[in-house]
C-alpha positions as CSV (number, residue, x, y, z in Angstrom):
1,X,107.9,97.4,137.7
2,X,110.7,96.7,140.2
3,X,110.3,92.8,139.5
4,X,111.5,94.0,135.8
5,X,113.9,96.2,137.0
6,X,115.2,93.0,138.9
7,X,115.1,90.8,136.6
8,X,117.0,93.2,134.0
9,X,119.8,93.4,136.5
10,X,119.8,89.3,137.4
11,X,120.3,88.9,133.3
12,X,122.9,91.6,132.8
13,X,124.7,89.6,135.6
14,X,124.0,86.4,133.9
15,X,125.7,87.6,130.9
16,X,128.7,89.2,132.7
17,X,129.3,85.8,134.6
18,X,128.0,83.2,132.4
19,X,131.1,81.1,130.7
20,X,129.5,78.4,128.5
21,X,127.0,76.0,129.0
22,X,125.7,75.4,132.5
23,X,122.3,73.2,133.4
24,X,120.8,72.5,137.2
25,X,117.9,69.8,137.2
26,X,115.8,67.9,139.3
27,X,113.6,64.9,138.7
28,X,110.1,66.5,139.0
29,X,107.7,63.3,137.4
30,X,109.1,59.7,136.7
31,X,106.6,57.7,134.5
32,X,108.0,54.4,134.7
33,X,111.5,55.1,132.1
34,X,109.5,58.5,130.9
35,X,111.4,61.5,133.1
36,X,110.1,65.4,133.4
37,X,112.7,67.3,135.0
38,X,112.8,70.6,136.8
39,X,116.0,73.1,135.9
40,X,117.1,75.7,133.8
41,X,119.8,75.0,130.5
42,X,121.8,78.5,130.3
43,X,124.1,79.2,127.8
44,X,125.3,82.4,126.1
45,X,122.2,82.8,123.4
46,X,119.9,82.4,126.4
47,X,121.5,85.3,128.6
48,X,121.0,87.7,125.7
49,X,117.6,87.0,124.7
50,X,116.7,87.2,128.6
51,X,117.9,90.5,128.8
52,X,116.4,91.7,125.6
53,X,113.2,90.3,127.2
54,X,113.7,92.1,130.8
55,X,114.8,95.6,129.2
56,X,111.8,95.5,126.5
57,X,109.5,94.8,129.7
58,X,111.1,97.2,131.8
59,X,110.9,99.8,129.1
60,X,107.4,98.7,128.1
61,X,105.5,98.8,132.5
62,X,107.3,102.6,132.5
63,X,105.9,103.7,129.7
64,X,102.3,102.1,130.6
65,X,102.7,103.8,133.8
66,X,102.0,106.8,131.5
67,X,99.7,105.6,128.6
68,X,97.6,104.2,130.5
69,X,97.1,106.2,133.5
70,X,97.2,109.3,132.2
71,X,98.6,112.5,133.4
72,X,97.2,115.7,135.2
73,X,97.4,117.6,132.3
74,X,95.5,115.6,130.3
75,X,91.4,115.2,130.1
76,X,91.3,111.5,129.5
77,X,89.7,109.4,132.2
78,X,92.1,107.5,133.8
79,X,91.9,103.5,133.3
80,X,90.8,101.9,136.5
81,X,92.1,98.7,135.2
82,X,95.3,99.3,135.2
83,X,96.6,96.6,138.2
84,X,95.0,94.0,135.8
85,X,97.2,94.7,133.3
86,X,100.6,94.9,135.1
87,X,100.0,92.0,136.4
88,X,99.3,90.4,133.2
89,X,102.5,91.8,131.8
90,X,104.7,90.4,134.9
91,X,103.2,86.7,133.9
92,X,104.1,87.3,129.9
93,X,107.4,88.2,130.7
94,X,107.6,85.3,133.5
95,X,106.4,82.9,131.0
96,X,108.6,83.9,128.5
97,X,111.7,83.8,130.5
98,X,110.9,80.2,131.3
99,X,110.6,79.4,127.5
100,X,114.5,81.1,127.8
101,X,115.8,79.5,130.9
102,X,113.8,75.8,130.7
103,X,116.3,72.9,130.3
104,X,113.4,70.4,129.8
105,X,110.5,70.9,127.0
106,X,107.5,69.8,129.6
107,X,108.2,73.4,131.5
108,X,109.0,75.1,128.2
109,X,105.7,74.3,127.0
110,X,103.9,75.4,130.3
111,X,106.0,79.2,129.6
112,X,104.7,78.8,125.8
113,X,100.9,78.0,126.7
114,X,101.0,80.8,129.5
115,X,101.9,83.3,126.9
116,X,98.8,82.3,124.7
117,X,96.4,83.1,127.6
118,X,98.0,86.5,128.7
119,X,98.2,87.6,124.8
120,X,94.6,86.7,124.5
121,X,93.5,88.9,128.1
122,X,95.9,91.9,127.0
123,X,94.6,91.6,123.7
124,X,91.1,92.3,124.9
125,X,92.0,95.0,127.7
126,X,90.1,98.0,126.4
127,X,86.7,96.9,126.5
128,X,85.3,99.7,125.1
129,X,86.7,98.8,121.7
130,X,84.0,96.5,119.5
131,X,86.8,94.4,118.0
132,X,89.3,93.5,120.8
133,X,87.2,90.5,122.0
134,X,87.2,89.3,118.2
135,X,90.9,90.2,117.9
136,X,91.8,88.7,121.0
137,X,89.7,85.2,120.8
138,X,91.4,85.3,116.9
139,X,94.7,85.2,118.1
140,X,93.9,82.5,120.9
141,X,92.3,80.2,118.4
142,X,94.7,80.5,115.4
143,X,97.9,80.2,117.6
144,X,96.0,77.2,119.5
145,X,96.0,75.7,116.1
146,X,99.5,75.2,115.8
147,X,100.3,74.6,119.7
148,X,98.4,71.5,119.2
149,X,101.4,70.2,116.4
150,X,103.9,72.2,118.9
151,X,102.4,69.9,121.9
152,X,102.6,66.6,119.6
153,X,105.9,67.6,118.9
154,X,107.1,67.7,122.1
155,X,105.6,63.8,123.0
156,X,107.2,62.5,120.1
157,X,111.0,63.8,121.0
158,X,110.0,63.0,124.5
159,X,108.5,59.5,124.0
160,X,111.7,58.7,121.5
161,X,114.2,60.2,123.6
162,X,112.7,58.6,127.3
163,X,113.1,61.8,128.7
164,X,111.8,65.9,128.2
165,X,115.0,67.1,129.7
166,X,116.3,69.2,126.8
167,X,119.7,67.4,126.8
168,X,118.8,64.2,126.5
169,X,116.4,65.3,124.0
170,X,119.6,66.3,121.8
171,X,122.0,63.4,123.2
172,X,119.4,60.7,122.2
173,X,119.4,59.3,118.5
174,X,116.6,59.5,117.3
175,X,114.9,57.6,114.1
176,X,114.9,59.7,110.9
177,X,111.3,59.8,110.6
178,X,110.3,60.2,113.9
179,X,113.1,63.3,113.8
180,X,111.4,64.8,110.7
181,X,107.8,64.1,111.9
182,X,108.6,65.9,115.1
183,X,110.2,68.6,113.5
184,X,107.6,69.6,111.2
185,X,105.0,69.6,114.2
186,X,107.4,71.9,115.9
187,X,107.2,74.0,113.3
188,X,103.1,74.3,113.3
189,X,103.5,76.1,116.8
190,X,106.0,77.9,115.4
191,X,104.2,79.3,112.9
192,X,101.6,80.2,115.3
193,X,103.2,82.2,117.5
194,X,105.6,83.7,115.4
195,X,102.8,84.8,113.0
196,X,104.5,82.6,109.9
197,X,102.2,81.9,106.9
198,X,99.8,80.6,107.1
199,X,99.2,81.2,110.5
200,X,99.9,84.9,110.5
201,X,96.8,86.2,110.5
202,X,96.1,87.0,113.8
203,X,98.8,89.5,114.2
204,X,97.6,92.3,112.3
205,X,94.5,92.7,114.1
206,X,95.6,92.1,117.7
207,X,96.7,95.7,117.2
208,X,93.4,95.8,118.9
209,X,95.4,95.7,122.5
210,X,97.1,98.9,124.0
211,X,100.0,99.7,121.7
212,X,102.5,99.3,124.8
213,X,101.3,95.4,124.9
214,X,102.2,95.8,120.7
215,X,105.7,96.5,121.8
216,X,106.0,93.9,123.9
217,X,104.7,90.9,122.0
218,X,106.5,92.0,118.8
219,X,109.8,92.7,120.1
220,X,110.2,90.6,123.0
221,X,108.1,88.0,123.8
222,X,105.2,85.9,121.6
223,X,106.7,86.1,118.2
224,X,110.1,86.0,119.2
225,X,109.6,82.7,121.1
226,X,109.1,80.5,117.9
227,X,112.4,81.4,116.4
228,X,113.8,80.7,120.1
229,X,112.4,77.8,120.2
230,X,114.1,76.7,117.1
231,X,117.3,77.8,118.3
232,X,116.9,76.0,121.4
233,X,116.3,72.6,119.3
234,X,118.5,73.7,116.1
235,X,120.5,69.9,116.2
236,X,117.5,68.7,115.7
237,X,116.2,70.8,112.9
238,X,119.8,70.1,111.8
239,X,119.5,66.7,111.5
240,X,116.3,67.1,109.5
241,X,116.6,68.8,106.3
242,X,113.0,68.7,105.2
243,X,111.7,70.7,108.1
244,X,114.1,73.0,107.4
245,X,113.1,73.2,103.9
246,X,109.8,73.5,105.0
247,X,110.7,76.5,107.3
248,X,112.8,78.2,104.4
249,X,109.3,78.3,102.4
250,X,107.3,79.4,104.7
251,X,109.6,82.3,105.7
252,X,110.3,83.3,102.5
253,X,106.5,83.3,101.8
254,X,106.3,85.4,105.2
255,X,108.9,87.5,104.7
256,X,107.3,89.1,101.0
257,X,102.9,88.8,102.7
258,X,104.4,91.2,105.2
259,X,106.5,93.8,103.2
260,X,103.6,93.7,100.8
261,X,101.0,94.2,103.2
262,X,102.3,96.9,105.0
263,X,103.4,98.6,102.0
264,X,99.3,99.9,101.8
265,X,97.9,99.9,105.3
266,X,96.7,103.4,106.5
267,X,96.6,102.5,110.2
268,X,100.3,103.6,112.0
269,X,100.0,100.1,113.8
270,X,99.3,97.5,111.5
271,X,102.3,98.8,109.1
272,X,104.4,98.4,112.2
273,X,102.3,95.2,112.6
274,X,103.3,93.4,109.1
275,X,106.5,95.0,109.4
276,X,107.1,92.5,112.2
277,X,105.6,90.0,110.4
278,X,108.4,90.1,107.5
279,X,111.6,90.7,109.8
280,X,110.3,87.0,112.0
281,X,110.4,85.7,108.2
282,X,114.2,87.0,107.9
283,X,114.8,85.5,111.3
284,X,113.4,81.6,110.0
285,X,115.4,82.5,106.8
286,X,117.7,82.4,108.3
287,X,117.3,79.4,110.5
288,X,117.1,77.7,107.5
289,X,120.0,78.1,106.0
290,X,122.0,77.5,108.7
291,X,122.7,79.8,110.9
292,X,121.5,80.1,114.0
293,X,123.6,83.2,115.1
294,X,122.4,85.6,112.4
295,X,119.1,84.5,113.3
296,X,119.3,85.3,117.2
297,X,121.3,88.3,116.1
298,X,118.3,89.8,113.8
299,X,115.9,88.9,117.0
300,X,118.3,90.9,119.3
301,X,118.2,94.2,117.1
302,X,114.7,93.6,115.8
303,X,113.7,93.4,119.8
304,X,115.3,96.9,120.3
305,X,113.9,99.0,117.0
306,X,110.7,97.4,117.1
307,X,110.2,98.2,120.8
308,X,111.1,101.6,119.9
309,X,108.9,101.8,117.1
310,X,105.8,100.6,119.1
311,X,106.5,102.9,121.6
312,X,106.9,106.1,119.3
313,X,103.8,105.2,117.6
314,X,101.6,105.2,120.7
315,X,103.4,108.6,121.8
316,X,102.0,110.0,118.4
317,X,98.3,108.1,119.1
318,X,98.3,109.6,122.3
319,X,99.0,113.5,120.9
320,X,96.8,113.3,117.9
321,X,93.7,110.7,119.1
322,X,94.0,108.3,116.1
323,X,96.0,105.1,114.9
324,X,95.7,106.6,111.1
325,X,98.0,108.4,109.4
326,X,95.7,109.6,107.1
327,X,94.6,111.8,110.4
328,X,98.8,112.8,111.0
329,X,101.7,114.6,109.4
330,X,103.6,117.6,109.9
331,X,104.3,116.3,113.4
332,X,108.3,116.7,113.3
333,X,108.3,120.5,114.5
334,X,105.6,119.5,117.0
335,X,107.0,116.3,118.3
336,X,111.1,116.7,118.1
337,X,112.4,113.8,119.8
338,X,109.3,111.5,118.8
339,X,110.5,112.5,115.3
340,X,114.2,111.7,115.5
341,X,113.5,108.6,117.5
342,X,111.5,106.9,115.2
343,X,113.7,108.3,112.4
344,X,116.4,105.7,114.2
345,X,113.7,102.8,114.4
346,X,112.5,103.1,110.5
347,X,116.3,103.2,109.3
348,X,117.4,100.3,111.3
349,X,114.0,98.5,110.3
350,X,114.9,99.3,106.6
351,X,118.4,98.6,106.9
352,X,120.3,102.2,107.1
353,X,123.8,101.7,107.6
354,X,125.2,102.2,110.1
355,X,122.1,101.5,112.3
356,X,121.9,98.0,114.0
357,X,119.3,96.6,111.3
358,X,121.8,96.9,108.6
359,X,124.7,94.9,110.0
360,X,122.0,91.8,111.6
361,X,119.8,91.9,108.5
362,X,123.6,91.8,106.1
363,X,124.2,88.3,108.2
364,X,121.1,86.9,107.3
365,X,121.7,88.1,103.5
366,X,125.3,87.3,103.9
367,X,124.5,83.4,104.9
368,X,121.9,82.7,102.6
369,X,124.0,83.9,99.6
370,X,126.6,81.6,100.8
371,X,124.0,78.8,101.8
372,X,123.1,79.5,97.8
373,X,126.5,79.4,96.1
374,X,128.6,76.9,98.1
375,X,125.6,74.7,99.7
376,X,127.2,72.4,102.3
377,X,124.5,73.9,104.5
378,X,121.6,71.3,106.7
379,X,119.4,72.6,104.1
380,X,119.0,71.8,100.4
381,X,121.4,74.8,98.2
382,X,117.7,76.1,96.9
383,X,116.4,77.3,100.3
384,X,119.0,79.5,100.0
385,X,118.3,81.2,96.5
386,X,115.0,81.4,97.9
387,X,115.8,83.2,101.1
388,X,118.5,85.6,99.6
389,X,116.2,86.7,96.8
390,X,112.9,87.3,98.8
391,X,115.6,89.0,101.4
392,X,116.5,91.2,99.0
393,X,113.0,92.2,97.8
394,X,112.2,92.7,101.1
395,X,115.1,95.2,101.7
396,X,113.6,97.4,98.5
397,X,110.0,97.3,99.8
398,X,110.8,97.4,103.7
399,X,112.8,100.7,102.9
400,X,109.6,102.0,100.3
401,X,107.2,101.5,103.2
402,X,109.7,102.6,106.1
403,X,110.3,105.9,104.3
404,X,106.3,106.5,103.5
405,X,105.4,105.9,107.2
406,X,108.1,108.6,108.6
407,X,106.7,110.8,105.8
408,X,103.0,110.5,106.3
409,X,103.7,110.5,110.0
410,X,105.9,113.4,110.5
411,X,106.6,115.8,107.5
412,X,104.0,117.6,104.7
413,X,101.0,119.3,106.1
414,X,99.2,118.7,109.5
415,X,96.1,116.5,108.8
416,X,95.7,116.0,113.1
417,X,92.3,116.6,114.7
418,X,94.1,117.8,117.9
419,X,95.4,120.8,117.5
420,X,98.4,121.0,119.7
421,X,99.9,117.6,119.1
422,X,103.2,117.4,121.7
423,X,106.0,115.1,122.8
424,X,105.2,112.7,125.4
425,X,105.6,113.4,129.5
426,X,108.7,112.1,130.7
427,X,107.3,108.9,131.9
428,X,106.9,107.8,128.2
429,X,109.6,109.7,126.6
430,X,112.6,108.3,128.5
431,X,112.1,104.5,127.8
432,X,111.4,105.8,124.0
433,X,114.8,107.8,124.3
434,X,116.9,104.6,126.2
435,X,115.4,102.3,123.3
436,X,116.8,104.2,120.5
437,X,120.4,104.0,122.1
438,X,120.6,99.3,121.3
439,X,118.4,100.0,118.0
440,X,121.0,102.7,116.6
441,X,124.3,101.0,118.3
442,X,123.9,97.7,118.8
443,X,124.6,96.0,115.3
444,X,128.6,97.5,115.8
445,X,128.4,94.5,118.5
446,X,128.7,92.0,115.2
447,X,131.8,92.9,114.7
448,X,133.0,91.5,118.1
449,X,133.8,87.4,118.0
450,X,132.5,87.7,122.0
451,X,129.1,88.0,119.8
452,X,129.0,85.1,118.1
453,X,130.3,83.0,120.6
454,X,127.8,83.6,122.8
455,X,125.0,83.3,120.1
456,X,126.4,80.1,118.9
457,X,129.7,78.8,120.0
458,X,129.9,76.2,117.3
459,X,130.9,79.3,115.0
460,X,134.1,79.1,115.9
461,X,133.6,82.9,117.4
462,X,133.8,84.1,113.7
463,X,132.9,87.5,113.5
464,X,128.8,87.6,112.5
465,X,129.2,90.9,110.2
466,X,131.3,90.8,106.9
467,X,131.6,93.9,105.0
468,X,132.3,93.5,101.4
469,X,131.4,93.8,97.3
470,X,128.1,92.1,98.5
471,X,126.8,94.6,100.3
472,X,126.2,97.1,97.2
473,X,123.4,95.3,95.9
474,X,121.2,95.4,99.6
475,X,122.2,99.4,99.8
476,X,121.2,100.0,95.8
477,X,117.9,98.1,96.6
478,X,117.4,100.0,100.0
479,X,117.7,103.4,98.0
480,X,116.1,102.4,95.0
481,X,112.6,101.6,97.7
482,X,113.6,104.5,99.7
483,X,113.9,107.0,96.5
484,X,110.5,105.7,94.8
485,X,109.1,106.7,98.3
486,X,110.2,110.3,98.3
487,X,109.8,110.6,94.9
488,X,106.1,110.4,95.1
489,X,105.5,112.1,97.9
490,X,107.6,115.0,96.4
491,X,105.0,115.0,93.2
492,X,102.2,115.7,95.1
493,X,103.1,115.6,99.2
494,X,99.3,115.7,99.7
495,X,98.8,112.5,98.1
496,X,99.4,108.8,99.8
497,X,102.5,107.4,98.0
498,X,100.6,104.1,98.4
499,X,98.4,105.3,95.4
500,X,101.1,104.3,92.8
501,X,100.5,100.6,93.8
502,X,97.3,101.3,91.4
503,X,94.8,98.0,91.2
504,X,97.5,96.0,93.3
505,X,96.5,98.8,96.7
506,X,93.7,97.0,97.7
507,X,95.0,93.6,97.1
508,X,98.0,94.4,99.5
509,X,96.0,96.4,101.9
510,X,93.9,93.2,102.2
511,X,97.1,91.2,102.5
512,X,96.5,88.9,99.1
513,X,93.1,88.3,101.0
514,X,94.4,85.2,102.8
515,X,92.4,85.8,105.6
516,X,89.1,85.6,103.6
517,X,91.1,82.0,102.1
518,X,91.3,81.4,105.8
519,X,88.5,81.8,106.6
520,X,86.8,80.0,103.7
521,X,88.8,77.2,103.7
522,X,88.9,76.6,107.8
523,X,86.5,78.9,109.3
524,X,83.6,78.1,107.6
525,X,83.8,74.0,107.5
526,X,84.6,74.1,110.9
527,X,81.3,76.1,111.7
528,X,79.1,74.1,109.4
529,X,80.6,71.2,110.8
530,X,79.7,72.2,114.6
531,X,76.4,73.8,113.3
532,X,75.9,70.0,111.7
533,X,77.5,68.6,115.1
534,X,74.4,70.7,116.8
535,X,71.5,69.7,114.7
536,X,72.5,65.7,115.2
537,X,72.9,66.2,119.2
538,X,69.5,68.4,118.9
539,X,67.8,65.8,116.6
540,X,68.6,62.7,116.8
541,X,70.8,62.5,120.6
542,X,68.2,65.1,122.6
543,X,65.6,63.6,119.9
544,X,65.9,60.1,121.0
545,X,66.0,61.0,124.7
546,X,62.8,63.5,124.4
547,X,61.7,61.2,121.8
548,X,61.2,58.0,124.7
549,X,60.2,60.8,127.2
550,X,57.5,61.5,124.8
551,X,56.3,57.9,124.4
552,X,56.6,57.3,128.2
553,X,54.2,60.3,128.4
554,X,51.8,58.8,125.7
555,X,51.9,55.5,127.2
556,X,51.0,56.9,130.8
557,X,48.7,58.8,128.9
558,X,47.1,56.0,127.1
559,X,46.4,54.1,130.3
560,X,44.9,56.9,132.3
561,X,42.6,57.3,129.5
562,X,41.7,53.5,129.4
563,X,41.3,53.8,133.4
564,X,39.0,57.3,133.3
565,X,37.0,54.9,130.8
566,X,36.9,51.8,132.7
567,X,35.4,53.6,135.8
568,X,31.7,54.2,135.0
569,X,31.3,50.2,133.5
570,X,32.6,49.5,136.7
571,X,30.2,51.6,138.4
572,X,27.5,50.3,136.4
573,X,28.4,47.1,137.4
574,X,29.0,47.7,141.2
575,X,25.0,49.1,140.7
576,X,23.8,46.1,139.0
577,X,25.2,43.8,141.4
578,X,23.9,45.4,144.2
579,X,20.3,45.2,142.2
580,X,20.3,41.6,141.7
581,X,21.5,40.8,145.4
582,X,18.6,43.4,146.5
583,X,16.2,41.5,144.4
584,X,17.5,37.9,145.1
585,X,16.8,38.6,149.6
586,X,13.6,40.2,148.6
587,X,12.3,36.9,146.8
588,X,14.3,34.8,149.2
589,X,12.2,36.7,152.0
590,X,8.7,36.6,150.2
591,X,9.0,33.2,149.6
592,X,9.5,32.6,153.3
């Protein structure tokens, strides 16, 4: 805990100080013209996401300090494995600073890698559930899936470039194909750990972990590195308009599977889950349309309410003693500042003027409208149709599935098998109360050109929120998902408002089923392929090697059984010789 507090205060200072691009490095490996260098590249973009990082880690070992080792006043064994687990945290949030600070891509990649194996030992922490081993090995393999195009990506730009330092990387001119190539691997890891179709999947169910560990890999750590990473290499991408194509798709795709999904889960974390799954696909929406800034910007706010959402949830997991809210409600009266705080988180997740998701999710809507009607942009004018409509769907449905949550949650009748639900002890209530503060204020900071520059200096230090005409159509849409909401809850408030979906319920709660698809399409040849793998080493490799043990054996076999048969004819005629030179000296002597 005082390493985060530390490292929270060394970022805040970086920021205060920092005045444009700096970069320290040293020669670490020299393969004949091939150089891996040791240093860090800061800049502006990388001082804010580091403190995002160290405040949303600070916020998250407090509040652990609580959750996990629970209080006097509570009858809950306490959970012996807590030094385990703080120590895991410290290495995610070390490894994902260096993915922020690392000038070169070889070190970069060591940060991203060290990520994967925390998520996947934090993921599995309580033992005593069934499916966090599953969950946890899920999100291993499926995000080791697209490392291995992240790692490929990283030789080619390397290999071209004749260096992994991350200038030269930029500095070097590369060859259009080798550019794209590279590119589109990049974007297979991205994918991964950014949960982007069509390797999402693992997301949802690593809400197996403890819900602090939720907080911190959806707000400031694993899925926010992919859309960092892309930020840290945008010339690149720049240069390559197919990949950004390709990444417009697949967050537009991303950005509608999430809202969707969430729109009919019953569990409190796995809304929050695909929740995060469709603001990352804002944040690559943006990306691919060209602007970097309102991307970074939507990962700063989105770090801040989604923190605070995380956290409010597991303050309401702990008081009631289940993740469903099928098991909640009436909990406002009960849980007062819980309530209001995750009143704050829902409207800046939805968009609620004047809350910070409202003015970072306008730039993203505000660039792709203007990547759409004036093009001009890296990527083809179609990416950005693409990305403003799905943005604006998603505004409609986030806001429909925001406002069910807070009402299934907090207001109607108690359905809670405890029954004196209460706020949380100080230890977990202060870092909910300090988040709400940057997910409430923190969009106003769009308004300030120190903003921009610092997210992307190229800008010109434009201001990153416009308010205007466009704006009416995001609020209508907010209000129309909002008011379908409340409307029918206020019909029956007994009732899930999810039932209206009808036929289509089951389809989202299953999120379009792609998981099954996955698993079909990858899980299942890959196991009949190993399972074929196993019968030819078990049949024909350990086959042929029992196979001439066996023979050997027959052979030796064969032998003895001629020798056991050979002895009594050689008996026989040891005897008869012995006979015939008996009776030859007893003629030879009668004779005589």
């Amino acid at each position: 805990m005082a390493g985060a507090a530390g490292t929270l205060l060394l970022a805040v200072a970086l920021l205060v100080v920092i005045d444009g691009p700096t970069e320290h490095a040293r020669t670490w490996i020299e393969l004949g013209d091939l150089r891996v260098t040791l240093g860090v590249r800061l800049d502006g973009a990388a001082a804010l996401v580091a403190v995002a990082v160290a405040a949303v880690a600070l916020a998250v070992q407090v509040y652990s300090v609580a959750y996990l080792r629970r209080g006097p006043d509570d009858d809950v064994e306490v959970d012996h494995r807590y030094p385990p687990y703080a120590a895991q945290i410290s290495l995610f949030t070390g490894a994902m600073l260096l993915v922020v600070v690392s000038g070169d891509l070889i070190p970069l990649l060591v940060g991203w890698e060290v990520m994967g194996a925390c998520s996947y030992l934090l993921i599995a922490h309580d033992r005593r559930l069934p499916q966090a081993p599953a969950a946890a090995m899920k999100a291993f393999l499926v995000t080791r899936f697209g490392d291995v195009g992240f790692l490929l990506g990283i030789a080619l730009l390397g290999v071209s470039a004749g260096s992994f330092r991350i200038a030269d990387v930029l500095a070097h001119d590369h060859a259009t194909g080798t550019l794209t190539a590279a590119c589109l691997l990049l974007l297979a890891g991205v994918a991964g750990k950014s949960a982007q179709f069509p390797l999402h999947t693992w997301l949802p169910d690593a809400m197996a972990g403890p819900t602090p560990i939720s907080a911190l890999i959806h707000a400031a750590t694993m899925v926010a590195a992919g859309v960092y990473a892309v930020t840290r290499l945008y010339p690149l991408f720049e240069a390559a308009p197919v990949a950004l194509a390709v990444l417009g798709v697949m967050g537009a795709i991303t950005l509608l599977l999430g809202a969707f999904a969430a729109t009919a889960q019953d569990d409190l974390k796995r809304v929050l889950a695909w929740s995060t799954v469709s603001q990352i696909g804002y944040m690559t929406g943006a990306l691919a349309v060209g602007s970097s800034s309102a991307a970074l910007f939507h990962l700063l706010t989105h770090a801040a309410f989604k923190a605070l959402l995380f956290l409010a949830a597991g303050a309401v997991i702990h008081a009631v003693g289940t993740t469903l809210m099928s098991g909640m409600g009436g909990l406002r009266r009960q849980m007062p500042v819980t309530f209001w705080c995750t009143l704050i988180g829902l409207g800046a997740l939805a968009g609620v003027p004047p809350l910070s998701g409202f003015f970072s999710k306008e730039g993203v809507l505000a660039a792709a409208e203007d990547a759409a009607r004036h093009g001009g942009g890296p990527a083809p004018a179609w990416v950005g149709w693409l990305v403003w409509l799905a943005g604006l769907v998603g505004v409609a449905v986030t806001a429909w599935y925001a406002t069910r949550l807070l009402l299934r949650t907090f207001l109607g009748t108690s359905r809670a098998p405890l029954a004196h639900p209460h706020d949380p002890p100080a230890a977990m209530r202060w870092p909910i109360l300090l988040l709400a503060v940057p997910a409430a204020l923190l969009g106003l900071a769009g308004f300030t050109p120190a903003l921009t520059d610092r997210l992307d200096p190229t800008d010109g230090g434009g201001e990153l929120v416009h308010l205007g005409p466009e704006l009416l159509l995001p609020l209508a849409l907010l209000l129309i998902g909002a008011g379908l909401a409340g409307w029918r809850w206020r019909r029956d408030p007994t009732a899930d408002p999810a039932t209206a979906l009808g036929p289509l319920r089951p389809v989202f709660a299953a999120a379009f089923r792609l998981d099954d698809v996955q698993h079909t399409l990858v899980v299942r040849p890959v196991v009949g392929l190993a399972r074929l793998a196993r019968t030819g080493d078990e049949r024909v490799v350990d086959g042929a090697v029992e196979g001439s043990g066996r023979a050997a054996a027959g052979l030796g076999g064969a032998l003895a059984a001629l020798h056991r048969a050979a002895l009594p004819r050689a008996a026989v005629a040891v005897l008869a010789g012995v006979l015939l030179i008996g009776l030859a000296a007893a003629l030879v002597g009668g004779v005589a």
